[in-house]
VOKEBA-671076 format. One line per 4 residues: number of its first residue (from 1); their letters; for each residue x negated, y, z negated of C-alpha. Coordinates in nm, 2 decimals. Last residue first. Layout:
N
NUM) a) X,Y,Z  ...
END
This chain:
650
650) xxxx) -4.63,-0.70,2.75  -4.37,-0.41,2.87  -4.35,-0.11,2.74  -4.39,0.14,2.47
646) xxxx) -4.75,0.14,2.29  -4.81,0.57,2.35  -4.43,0.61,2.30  -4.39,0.49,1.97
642) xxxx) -4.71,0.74,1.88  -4.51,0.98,2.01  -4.19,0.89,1.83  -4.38,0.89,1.49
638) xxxx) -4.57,1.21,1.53  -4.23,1.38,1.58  -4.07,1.20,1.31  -4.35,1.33,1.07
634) xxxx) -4.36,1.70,1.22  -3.96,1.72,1.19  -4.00,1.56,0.80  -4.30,1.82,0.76
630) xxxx) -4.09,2.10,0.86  -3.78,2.05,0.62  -3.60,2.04,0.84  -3.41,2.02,1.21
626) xxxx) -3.46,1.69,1.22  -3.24,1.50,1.56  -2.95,1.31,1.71  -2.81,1.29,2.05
622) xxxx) -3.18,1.27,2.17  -3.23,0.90,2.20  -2.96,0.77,1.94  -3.17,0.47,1.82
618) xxxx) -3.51,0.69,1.81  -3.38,0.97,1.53  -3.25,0.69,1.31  -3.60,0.51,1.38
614) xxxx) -3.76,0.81,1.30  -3.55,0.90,0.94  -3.57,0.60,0.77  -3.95,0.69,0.65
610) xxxx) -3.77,1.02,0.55  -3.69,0.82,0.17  -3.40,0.87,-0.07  -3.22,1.09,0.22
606) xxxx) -2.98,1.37,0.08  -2.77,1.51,0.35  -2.76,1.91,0.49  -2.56,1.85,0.80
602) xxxx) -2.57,2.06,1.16  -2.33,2.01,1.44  -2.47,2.09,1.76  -2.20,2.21,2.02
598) xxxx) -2.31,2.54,2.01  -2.46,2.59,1.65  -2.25,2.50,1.37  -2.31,2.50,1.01
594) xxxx) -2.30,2.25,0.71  -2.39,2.21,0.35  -2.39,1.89,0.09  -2.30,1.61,0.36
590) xxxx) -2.24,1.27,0.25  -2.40,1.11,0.53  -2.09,0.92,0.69  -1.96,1.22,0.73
586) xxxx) -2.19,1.33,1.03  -2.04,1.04,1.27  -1.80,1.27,1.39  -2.06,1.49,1.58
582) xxxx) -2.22,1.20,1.76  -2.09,1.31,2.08  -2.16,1.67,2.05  -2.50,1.64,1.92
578) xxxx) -2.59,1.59,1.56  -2.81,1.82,1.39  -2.99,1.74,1.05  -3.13,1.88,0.77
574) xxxx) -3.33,1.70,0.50  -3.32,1.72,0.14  -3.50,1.48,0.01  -3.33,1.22,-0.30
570) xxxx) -3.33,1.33,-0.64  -2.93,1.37,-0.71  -2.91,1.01,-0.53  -2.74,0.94,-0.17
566) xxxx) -2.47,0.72,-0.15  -2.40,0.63,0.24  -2.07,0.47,0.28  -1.78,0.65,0.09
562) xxxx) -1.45,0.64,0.08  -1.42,0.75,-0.30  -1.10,0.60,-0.49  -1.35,0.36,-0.70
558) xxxx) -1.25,0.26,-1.06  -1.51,-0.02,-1.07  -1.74,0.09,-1.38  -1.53,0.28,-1.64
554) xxxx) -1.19,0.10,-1.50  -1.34,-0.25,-1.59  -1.26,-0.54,-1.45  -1.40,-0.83,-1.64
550) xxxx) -1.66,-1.04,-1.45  -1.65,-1.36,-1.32  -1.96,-1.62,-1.28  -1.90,-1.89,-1.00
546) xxxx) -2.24,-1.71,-0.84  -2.03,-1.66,-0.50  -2.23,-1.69,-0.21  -2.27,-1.40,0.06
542) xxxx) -2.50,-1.43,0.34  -2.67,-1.23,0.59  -2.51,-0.89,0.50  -2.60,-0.64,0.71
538) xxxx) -2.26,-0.66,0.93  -2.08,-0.58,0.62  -2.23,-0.26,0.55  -2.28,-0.23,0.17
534) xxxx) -2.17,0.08,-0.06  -2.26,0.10,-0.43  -2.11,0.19,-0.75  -2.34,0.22,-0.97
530) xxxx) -2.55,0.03,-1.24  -2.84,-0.03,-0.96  -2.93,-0.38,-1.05  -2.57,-0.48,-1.13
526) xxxx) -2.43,-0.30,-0.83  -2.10,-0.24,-0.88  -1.92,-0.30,-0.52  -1.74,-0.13,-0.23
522) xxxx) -1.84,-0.37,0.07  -1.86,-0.18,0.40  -1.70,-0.31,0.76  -1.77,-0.09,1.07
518) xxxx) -1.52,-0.03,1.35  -1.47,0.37,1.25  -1.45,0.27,0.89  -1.31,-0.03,0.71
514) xxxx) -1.33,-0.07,0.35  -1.34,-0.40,0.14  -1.30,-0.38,-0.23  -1.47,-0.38,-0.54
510) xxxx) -1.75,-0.63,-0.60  -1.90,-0.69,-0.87  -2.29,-0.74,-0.69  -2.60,-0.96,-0.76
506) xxxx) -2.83,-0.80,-0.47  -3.10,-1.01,-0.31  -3.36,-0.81,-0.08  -3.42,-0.86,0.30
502) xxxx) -3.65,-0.59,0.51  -3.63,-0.26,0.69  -3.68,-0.04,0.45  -3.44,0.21,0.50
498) xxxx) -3.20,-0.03,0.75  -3.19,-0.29,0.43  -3.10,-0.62,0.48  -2.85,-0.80,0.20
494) xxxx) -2.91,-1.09,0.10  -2.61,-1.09,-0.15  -2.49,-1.26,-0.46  -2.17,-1.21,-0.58
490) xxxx) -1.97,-1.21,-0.94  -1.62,-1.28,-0.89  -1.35,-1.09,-1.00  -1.05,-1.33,-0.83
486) xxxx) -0.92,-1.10,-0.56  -1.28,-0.95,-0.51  -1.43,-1.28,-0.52  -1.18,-1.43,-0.26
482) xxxx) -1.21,-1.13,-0.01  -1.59,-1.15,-0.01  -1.61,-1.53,0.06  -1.33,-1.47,0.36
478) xxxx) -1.48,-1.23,0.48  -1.87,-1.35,0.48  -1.82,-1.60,0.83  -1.66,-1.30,1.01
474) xxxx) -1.42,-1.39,1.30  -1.24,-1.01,1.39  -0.90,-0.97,1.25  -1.05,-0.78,0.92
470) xxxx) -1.21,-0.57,1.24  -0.91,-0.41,1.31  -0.78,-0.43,1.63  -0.62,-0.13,1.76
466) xxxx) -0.40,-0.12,2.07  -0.26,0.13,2.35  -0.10,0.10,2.66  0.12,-0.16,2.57
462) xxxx) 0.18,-0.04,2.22  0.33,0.28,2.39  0.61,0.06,2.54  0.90,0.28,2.46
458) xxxx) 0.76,0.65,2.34  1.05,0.86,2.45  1.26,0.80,2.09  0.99,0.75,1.83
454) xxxx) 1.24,0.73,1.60  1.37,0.36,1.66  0.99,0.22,1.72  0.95,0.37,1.36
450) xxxx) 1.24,0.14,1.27  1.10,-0.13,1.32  0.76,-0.01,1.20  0.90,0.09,0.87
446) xxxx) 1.10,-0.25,0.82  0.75,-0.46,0.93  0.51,-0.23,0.70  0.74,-0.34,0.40
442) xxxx) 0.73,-0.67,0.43  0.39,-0.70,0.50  0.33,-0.48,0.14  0.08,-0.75,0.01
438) xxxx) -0.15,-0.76,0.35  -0.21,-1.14,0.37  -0.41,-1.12,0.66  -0.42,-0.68,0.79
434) xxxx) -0.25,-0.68,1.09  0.07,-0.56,1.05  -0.14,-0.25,0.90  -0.31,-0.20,1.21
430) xxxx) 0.07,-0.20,1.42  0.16,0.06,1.13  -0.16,0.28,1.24  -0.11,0.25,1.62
426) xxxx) 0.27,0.36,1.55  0.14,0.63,1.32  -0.11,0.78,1.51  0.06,0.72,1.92
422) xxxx) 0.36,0.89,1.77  0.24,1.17,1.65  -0.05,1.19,1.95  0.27,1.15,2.21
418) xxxx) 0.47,1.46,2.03  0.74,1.31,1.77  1.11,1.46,1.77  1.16,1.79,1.57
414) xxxx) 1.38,1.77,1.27  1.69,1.92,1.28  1.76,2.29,1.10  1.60,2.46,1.40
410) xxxx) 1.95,2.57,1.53  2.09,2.69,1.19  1.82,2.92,1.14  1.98,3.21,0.99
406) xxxx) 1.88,3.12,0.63  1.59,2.99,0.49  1.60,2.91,0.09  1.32,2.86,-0.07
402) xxxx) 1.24,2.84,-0.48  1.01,2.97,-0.76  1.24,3.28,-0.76  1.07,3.49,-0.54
398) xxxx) 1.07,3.24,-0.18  1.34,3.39,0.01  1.31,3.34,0.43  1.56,3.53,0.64
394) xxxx) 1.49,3.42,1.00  1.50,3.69,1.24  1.84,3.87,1.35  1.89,4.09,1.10
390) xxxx) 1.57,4.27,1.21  1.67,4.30,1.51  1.61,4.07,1.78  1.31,4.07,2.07
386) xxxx) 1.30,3.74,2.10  1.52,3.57,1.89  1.38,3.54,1.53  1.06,3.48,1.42
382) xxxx) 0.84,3.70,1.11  1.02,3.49,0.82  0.87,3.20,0.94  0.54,3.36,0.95
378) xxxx) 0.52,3.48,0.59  0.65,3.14,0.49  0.35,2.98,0.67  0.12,3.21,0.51
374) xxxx) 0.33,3.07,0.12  0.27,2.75,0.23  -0.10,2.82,0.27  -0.13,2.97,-0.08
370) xxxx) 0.10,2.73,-0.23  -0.14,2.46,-0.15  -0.06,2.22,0.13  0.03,1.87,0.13
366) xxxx) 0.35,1.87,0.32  0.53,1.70,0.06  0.36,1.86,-0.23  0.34,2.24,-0.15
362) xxxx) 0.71,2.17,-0.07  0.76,2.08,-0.40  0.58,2.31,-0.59  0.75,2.62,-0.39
358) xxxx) 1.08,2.46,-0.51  1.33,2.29,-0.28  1.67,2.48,-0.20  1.88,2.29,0.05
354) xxxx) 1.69,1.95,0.07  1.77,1.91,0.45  1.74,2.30,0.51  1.42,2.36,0.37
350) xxxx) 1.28,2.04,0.54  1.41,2.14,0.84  1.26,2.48,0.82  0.93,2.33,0.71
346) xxxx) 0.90,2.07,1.05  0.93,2.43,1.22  0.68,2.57,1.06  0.42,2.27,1.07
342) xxxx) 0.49,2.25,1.44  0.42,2.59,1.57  0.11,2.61,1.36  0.00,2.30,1.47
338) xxxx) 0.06,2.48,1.82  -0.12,2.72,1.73  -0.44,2.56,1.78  -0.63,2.49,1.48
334) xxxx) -0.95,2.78,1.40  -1.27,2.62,1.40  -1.41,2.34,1.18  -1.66,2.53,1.00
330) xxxx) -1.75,2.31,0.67  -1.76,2.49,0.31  -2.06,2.45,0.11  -2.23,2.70,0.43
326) xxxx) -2.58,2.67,0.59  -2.72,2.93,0.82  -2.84,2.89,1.16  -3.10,3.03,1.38
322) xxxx) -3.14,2.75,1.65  -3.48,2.49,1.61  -3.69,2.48,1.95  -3.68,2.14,2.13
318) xxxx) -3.95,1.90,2.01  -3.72,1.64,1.84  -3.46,1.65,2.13  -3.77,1.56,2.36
314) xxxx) -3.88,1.32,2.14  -3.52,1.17,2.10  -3.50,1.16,2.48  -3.84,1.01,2.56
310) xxxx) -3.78,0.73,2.29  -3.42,0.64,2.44  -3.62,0.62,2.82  -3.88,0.39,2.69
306) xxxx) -3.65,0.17,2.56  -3.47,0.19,2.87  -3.77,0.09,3.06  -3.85,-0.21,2.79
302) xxxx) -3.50,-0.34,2.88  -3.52,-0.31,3.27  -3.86,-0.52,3.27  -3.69,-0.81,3.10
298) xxxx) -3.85,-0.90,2.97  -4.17,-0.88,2.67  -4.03,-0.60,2.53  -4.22,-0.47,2.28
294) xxxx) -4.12,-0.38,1.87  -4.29,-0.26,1.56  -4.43,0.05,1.79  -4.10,0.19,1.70
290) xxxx) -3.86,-0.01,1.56  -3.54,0.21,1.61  -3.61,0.19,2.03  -3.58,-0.16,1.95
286) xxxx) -3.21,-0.16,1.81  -3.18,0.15,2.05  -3.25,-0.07,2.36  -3.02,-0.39,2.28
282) xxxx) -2.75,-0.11,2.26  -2.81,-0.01,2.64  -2.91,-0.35,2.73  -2.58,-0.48,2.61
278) xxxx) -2.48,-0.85,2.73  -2.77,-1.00,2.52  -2.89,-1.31,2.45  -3.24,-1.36,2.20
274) xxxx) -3.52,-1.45,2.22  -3.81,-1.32,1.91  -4.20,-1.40,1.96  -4.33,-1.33,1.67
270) xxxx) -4.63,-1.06,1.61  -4.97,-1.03,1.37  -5.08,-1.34,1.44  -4.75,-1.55,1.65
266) xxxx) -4.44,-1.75,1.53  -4.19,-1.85,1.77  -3.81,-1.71,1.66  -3.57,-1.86,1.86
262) xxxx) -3.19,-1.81,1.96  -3.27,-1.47,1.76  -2.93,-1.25,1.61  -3.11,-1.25,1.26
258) xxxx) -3.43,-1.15,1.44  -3.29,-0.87,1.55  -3.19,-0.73,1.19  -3.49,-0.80,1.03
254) xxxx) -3.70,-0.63,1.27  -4.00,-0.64,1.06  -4.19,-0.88,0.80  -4.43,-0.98,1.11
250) xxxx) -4.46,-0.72,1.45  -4.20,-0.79,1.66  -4.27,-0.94,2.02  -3.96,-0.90,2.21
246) xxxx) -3.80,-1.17,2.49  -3.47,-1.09,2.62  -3.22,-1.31,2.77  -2.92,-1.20,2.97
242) xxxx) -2.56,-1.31,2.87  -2.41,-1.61,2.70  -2.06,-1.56,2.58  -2.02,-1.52,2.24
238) xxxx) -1.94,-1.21,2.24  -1.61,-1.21,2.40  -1.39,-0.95,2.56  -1.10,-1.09,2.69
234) xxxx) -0.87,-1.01,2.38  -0.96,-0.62,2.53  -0.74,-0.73,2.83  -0.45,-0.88,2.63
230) xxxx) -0.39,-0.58,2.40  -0.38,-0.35,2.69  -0.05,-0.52,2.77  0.02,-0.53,3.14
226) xxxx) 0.41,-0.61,3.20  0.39,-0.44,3.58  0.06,-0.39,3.69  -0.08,-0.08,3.64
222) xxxx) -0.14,0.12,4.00  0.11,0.35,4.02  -0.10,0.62,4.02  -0.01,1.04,3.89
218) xxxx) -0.26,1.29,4.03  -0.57,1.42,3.86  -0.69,1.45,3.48  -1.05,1.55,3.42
214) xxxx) -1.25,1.37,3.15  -1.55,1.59,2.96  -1.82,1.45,3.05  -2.06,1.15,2.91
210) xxxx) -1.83,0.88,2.82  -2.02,0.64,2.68  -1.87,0.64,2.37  -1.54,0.56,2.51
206) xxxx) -1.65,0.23,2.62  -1.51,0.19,2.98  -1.32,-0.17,3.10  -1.27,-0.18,3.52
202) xxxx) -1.05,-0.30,3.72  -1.12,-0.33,4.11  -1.18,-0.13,4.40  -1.52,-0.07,4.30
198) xxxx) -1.47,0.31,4.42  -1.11,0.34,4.27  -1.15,0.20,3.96  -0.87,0.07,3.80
194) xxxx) -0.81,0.11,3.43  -0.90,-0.04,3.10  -1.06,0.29,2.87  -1.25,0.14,2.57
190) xxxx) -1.31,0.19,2.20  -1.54,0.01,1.98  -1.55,-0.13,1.64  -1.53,-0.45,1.77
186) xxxx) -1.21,-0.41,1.93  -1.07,-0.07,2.06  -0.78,0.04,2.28  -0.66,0.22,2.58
182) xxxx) -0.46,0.17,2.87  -0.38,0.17,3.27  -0.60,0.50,3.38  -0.67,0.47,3.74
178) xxxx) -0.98,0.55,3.74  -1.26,0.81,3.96  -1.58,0.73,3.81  -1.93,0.97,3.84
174) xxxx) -2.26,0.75,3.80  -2.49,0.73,3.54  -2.69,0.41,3.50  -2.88,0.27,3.18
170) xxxx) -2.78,-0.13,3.26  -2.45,-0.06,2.97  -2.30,0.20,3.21  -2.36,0.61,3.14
166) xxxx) -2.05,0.73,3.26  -1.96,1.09,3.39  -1.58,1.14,3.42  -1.23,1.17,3.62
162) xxxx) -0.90,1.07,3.56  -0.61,0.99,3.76  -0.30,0.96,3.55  0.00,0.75,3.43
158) xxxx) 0.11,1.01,3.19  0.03,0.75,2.92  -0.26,0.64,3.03  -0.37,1.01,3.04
154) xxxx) -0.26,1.11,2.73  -0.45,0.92,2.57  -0.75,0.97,2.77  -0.73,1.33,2.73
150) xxxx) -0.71,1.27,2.34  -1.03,1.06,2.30  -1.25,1.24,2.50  -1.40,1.41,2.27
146) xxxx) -1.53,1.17,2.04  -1.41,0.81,1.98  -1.11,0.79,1.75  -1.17,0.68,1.39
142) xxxx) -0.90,0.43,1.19  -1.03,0.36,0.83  -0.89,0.04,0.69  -0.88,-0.05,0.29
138) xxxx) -0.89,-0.36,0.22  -0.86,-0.50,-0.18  -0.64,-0.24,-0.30  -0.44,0.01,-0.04
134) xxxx) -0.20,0.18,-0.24  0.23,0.12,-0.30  0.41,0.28,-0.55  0.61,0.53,-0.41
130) xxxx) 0.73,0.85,-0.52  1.06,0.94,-0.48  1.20,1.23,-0.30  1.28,1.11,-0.01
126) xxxx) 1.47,1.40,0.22  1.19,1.39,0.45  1.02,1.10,0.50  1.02,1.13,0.90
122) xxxx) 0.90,1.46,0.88  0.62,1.47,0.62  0.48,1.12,0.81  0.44,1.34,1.16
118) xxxx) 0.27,1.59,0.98  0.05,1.33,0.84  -0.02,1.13,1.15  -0.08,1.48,1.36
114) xxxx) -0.31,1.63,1.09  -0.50,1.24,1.07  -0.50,1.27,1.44  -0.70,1.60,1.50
110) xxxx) -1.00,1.55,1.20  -1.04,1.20,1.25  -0.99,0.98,0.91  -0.68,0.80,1.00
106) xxxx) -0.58,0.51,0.81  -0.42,0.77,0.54  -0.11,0.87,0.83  -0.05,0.44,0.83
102) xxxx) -0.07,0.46,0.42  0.22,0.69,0.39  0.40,0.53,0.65  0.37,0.30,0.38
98) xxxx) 0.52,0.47,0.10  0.78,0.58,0.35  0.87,0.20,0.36  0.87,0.11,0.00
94) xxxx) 1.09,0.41,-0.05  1.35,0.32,0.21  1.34,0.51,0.53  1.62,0.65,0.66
90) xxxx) 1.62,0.71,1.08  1.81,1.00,1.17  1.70,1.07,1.57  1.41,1.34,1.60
86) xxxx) 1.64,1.67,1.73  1.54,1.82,2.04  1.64,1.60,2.31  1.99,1.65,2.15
82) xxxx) 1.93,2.02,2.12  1.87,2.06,2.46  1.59,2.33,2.50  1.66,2.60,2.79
78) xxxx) 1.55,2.71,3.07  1.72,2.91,3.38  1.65,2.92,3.74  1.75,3.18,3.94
74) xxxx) 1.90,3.06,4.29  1.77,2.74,4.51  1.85,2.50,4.25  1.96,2.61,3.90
70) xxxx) 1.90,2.47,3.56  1.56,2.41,3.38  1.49,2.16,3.06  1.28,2.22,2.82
66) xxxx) 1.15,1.93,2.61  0.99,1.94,2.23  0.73,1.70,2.17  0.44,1.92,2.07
62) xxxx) 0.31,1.89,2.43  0.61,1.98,2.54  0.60,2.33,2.36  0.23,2.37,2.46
58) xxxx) 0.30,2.28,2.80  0.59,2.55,2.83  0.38,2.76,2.66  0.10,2.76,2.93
54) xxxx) 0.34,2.78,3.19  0.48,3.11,3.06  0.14,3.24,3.08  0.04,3.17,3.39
50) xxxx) 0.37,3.30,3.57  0.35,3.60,3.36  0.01,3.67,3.52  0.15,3.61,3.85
46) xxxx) 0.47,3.84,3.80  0.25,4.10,3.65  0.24,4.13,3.28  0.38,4.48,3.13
42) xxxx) 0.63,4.26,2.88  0.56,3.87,2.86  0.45,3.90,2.49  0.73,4.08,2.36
38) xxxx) 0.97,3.88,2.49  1.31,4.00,2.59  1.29,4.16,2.90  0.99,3.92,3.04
34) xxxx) 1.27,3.63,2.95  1.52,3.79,3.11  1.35,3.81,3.44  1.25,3.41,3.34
30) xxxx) 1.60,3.35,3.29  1.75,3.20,2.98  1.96,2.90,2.90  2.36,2.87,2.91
26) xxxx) 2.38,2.71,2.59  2.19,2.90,2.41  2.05,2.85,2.08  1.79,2.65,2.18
22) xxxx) 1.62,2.82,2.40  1.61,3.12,2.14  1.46,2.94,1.83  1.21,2.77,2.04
18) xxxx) 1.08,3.13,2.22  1.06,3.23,1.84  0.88,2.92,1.68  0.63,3.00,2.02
14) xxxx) 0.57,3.38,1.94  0.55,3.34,1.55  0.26,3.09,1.66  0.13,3.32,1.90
10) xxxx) 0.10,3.60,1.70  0.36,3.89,1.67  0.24,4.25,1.68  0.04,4.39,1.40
6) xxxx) 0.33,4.56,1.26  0.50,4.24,1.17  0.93,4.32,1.15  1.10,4.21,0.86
2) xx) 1.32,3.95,0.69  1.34,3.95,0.33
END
């Protein structure tokens, strides 16, 4: 079935190819030979060549596969070393894969959930049985933080000088040369630990206040030896004392400062709330959301900042409104070939450890539809050694219902793991380890074991990078909430609501715990709503079971849906764009329709009431704003400046 593309080969076929023929020679290839006998190199001039041929060379070790170059002082030639090729054979029990499983499943960002799950269809290949084991009663959702997430990683891990805009928690930018040493999250955040070169000291940078993108530099040697970026994020400590802010909030308001207040001193139509902070950036959007509910009383910096977040969403509120058009199906952009690359190769070696799977099965274990399989077929069947006969490109035969690749004897082995492969699901099984009386423990430890065994060039990743989940974080509802859903108790919460900004009781049948992006959510059957219901954690200001149970019952508690805003079929339509950074936040709303403008990401959501919107719009300063309908832009617009006009300090 082999044959030659008439459209020229693309840059996937391209790279599968260039792997096929460095590593089925022993003696390696020249780069004159290499312009001879690629397609793609022919008619370039020696510098253009040059440009490109370094580009693939990164893309092929960036997917984990190493060349290596022989000759000094003569002609250099490159090849790919089979053993530095092949992922070492590590057998997975079912239990186990069944848990790797769950480690790809904790991801829920777009890049490393494809990494964690092409990364789990390799190392479980050759099982063919279907595990049992499912998240029940806590279910964690890993999210990196925005775009600088994968630079970073791969920074600390190359050791690297990095570069960035950083928007510090007093309101200052300033530009940061570091040291990159690690990177990790607690608290639902995620932070850089490095040195910095200018403060001469180290230094701990939340990810989400990264403003640029990050520039790589020269290789340091500044992390001290045995540093474990678990142990410098354990530092971190909210409970120690900080500044003090005074605020006056207007009465029946603010619900969620006050519940953080040292004191609470009752005024006319305002309290007096005090409370520590160590934040003033975050401090400033919790007010900013109140509107002209809230003043700073001190410090000075706090109500200048608030200030500031209300100029910048007003600003982003009153800047003109892109032509766009809505679409059911989100625009994600094209994936880099490399995926591409990586997917077809992992498929030959799956083709040739199971000899002659079915076009079902496949579909299956790399969770793709035929259709998609079947393009990847198409591609495999299009690479060969450069610039081969016919007879010399893979033979791929599909017809018959099953697959059978032939003349690919050296791609046979599975690929070893790239650094994001590796960093997803070891970060992911060292989550799981974590969970408190996880009931597949024993399970998670014999995959991560010998996950650490396959992940051969990733020694001492956990060093550099660590996840706590907040389950591990001291919560005085968890252990209330975990004991009702294990036992089918009825709850009752109060619960404060961010739409209406007040308290409210809730008798609940709760469900199970689901952690997303840092933040805790309650799954439960609300008894007033008769639905399924989703609860931040962190709003809950007190959760006592009723000692009343309740019989599970699949009509009403089934839940397999991850999600944490539940909007109703008559709620508004509104339309909103998030700015780049916030961009992965956009799910949380339950989108209907999307597009993409620039780097503005725009949602169509269903909101019961637009009242919310203006303080949503206020606590993210400009990073978030209405695009429609016109009277919900007008009404937030018309809210922020009349914010603005009592802003300050009293």
């Amino acid at each position: 079935m082999a044959q030659i593309n008439p459209g020229g080969p693309s840059r996937a076929e391209k790279l599968v190819s260039l792997t096929y023929a460095l590593i089925n020679t022993p003696h390696g290839y020249s780069k004159r030979q290499l312009r001879k006998i690629v397609d793609d190199y022919k008619g370039l001039s020696e510098a253009a060549f040059d440009r490109k041929f370094d580009r693939d060379k990164k893309d092929l070790r960036a997917m984990g596969i190493p060349l290596k170059t022989l000759g000094e002082g003569g002609e250099e030639h490159y090849l790919i070393p089979p053993e530095s090729y092949r992922l070492p054979e590590v057998r997975f029990t079912t239990e186990e894969s069944a848990v790797l499983g769950l480690a790809a499943q904790l991801w829920k960002d777009t890049d490393l959930e494809s990494f964690a799950t092409r990364a789990t269809g390799r190392l479980a290949v050759g099982n063919t049985e279907d595990g049992e084991t499912r998240f029940t009663e806590y279910v964690p959702r890993l999210h990196a933080s925005g775009p600088s997430f994968g630079a970073l990683l791969n920074a600390v891990w190359s050791q690297e000088v990095v570069t960035f805009q950083y928007l510090d928690a007093q309101g200052n930018t300033s530009e940061r040369n570091v040291d990159a040493w690690g990177i990790g999250s607690r608290f639902g955040n995620w932070y850089l630990v490095g040195f910095d070169n200018a403060r001469q000291g180290q230094r701990m940078f939340r990810l989400s206040r990264i403003l640029s993108d990050v520039a790589t530099g020269k290789h340091h040697t500044s992390r001290p030896a045995g540093f474990k970026i678990s142990d410098a994020l354990a530092r971190l400590d909210p409970h120690v004392s900080g500044e003090t802010a005074r605020i006056a909030i207007a009465k029946d308001t603010g619900w969620a400062l006050r519940s953080h207040a040292a004191t609470i001193t009752p005024g006319d139509d305002h309290d007096e709330v005090r409370l520590q902070f160590h934040d003033l950036m975050s401090l400033a959007a919790d007010i900013a959301k109140l509107g002209n509910n809230a003043t700073v009383i001190e410090p000075t910096a706090l109500g200048v900042e608030v200030k500031a977040k209300l100029q910048g969403a007003l600003a982003g509120q009153q800047a003109a409104v892109p032509e766009f058009k809505l679409s059911k199906r989100r625009n994600v952009g094209r994936p880099p070939s490399t995926d591409a690359v990586a997917r077809n190769l992992d498929i030959i070696a799956y083709v040739a450890k199971l000899g002659s799977p079915t076009v079902a099965q496949t579909s299956k274990h790399f969770g793709l539809d035929e259709k998609t399989l079947l393009a990847h077929l198409q591609t495999i069947m299009m690479c060969g050694v450069p610039n081969g006969l016919p007879d010399e490109l893979i033979d791929v035969e599909w017809e018959t219902g099953t697959i059978s690749i032939n003349n690919a004897e050296a791609l046979n082995e599975p690929i070893r793991l790239s650094l994001p492969e590796a960093a997803a699901m070891l970060s992911g099984l060292a989550s799981l380890r974590q969970l408190p009386d996880f009931e597949h423990s024993s399970s998670v430890e014999g995959a991560f074991a010998k996950l650490q065994q396959a992940a051969v060039g990733f020694e001492g990743l956990d060093s550099v990078l660590s996840i706590a989940l907040r389950s591990t974080e001291e919560n005085s509802n968890y252990a209330v909430l975990i004991r009702a859903i294990r036992e089918n108790q009825v709850v009752n919460l109060k619960y404060y609501s961010a739409s209406s900004d007040a308290l409210s009781e809730r008798l609940v049948e709760p469900i199970r715990l689901v952690e997303h992006a840092g933040r805790q959510y309650l799954r439960a059957w609300s008894q007033r709503n008769e639905q399924i219901r989703s609860f931040r954690v962190d709003r809950i200001q007190l959760a006592e079971a009723t000692g009343n149970n309740f019989a599970a019952d699949p009509a009403k508690h089934e839940d397999a849906e991850d999600i944490f805003f539940t909007p109703g079929a008559e709620d508004t339509l509104v339309v909103l764009g998030f700015g780049k950074r916030l961009a992965l936040i956009a799910d949380e709303y339950a989108p209907e329709q999307w597009a993409k403008v620039g780097d503005e990401l725009i949602a169509e959501i269903r909101m019961s009431s637009i009242a919310v919107l203006p303080g949503m719009i206020a606590y993210h300063g400009g990073d978030l704003r209405v695009l429609g309908p016109d009277y919900a832009r007008k009404h937030v617009e018309s809210w922020l400046q009349d914010a603005l006009s009592t802003t300050g300090t009293v």
